[in-house]
C-alpha angles and dihedrals in degrees: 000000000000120000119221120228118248123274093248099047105109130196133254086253096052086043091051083051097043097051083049085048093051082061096061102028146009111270122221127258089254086050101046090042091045083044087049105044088043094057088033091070096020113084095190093056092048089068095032081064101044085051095048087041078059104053094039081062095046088047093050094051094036084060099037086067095047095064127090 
């Protein structure tokens, strides 16, 4: 007997597009609790996220110098 996995559980690969999303846009509250829960369990995703958390910073202030 398998069990299938719940409606709202995402993949790695939907979590990796979500946390670029975040970026553009505001996600909705299904979204940030699926995104949550998801890097909440996954520890690859945990660091995938702090990495991406980390780039997001260096680009900010890479293009906040770059402005006149």
């Amino acid at each position: 007997m398998s069990q299938e996995a719940p409606a709202s559980s995402i993949t790695c690969r939907d979590t990796t597009y979500l946390v670029c999303e975040a970026r553009d846009r505001s996600l909705s509250a299904g979204e940030q609790a699926s995104l949550a829960g998801h890097i909440q369990t996954c520890p690859y995703c945990q660091v995938a996220a702090q990495q991406f958390s980390q780039l997001f910073s260096q680009l900010d202030a890479l293009l906040a110098r770059s402005q006149p």
